[in-house]
N, C-alpha and C positions, 0 to 999 in steps of 0.2 A: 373152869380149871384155872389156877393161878398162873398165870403166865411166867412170872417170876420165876415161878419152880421148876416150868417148863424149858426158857431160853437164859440161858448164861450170860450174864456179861462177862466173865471173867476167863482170862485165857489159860488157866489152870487145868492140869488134866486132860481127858481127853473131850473136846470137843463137840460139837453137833457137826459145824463145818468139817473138822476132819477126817467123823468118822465117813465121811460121803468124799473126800479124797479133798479138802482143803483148797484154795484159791485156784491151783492149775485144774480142778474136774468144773469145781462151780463157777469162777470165772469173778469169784465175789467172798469177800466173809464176813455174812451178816451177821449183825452184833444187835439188833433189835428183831422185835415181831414184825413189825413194818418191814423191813429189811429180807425176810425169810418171805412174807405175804406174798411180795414183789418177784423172787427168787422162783417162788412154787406157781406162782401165773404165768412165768415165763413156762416155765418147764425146767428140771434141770438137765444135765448134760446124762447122758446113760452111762458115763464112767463110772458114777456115785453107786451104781450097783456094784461094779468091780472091788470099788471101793469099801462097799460097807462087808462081801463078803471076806474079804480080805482080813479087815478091823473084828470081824465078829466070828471068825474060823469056822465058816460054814457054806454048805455050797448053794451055788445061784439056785436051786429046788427047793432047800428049806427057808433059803429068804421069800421066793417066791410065795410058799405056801403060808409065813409068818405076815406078809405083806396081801395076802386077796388078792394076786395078782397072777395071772398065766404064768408058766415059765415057758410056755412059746408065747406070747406078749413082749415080757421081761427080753427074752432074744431078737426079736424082732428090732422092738426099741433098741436096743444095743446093736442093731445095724444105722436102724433111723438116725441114731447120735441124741435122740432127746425124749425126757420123757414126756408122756402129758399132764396137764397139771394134779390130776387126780394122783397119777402116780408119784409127782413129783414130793406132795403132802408126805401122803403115807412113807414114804423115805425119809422125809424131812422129820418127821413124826418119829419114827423108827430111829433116827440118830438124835433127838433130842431126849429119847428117855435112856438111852445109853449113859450121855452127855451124864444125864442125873442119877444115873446108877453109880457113876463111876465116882463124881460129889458124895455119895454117900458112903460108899463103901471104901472109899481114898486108897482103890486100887481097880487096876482096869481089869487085870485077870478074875478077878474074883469078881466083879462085878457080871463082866460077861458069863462066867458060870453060874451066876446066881440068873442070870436072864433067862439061861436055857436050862433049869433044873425045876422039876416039879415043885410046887409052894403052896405049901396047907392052907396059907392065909389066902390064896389066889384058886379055892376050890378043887388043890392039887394040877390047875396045869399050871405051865408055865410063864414066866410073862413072856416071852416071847409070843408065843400062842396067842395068848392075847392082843399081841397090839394091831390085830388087821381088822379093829375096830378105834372108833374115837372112844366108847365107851370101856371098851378092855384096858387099851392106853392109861386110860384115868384111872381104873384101879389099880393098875400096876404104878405108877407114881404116885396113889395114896397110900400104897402099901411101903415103897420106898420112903414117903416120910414118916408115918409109920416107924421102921422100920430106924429112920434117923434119930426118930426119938423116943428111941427104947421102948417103944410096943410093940409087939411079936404077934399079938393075936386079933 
């Protein structure tokens, strides 16, 4: 996968760091892969859930279930204060195709409703549905450039 496509350097729009609640959850704002690599070995902080349900209008169950992850895990960790690094990925993951949805579509609402609505191009589910994989991920960001450069199908 391109990386480039994946991590922003630019601080336009919304975010990967913010969608996971921005410097006061992560404690950092990584602007490289190296940066994020370091961040998700740590763990992140379990605010970054409150965080992305917050950003993405949806509750900690359908994050859960968008992310392969328990939602008694997801609660538990939100006692712990941190996730594990596996968890920590798939969040990170989860807020950078945001990140690149919102690049594309140069608006955050419309972006996040095209995350959560059925897409012929993505076999009729969603991308959201998809990203609780590395391989879903990557079709839902081929489908977003795609999608940047006017092919539809």
């Amino acid at each position: 996968m391109n990386t480039a496509a994946y991590v922003s350097e630019t601080v336009t729009g919304l975010s990967a760091a913010s969608v996971l609640g921005g410097e006061p959850v992560l404690h950092a704002l990584p602007r490289s892969v190296l940066e994020w690599i370091a961040l998700v070995r740590l763990g992140i902080s379990a605010g970054a859930v409150d965080a992305a349900v917050r950003v993405m209008g949806i509750g900690q169950s359908e994050l859960a279930r968008a992310l392969d992850i328990p939602e008694r895990t997801l609660a538990r960790r939100k006692k712990e204060g941190v996730l594990s690094s596996d968890e920590s990925g798939k969040m990170v993951r989860l807020a950078q195709v945001i990140e690149r949805a919102v690049e594309v579509f140069e608006d955050e609402q419309t972006a996040l409703a095209w995350l959560k609505s059925p897409n012929a191009a993505l076999g009729g589910s969603s991308p959201l549905s998809l990203l609780d994989t590395e391989l879903g991920s990557m079709a839902v960001v081929g489908t977003l450039g795609r999608i940047e450069h006017g092919v539809f199908a």
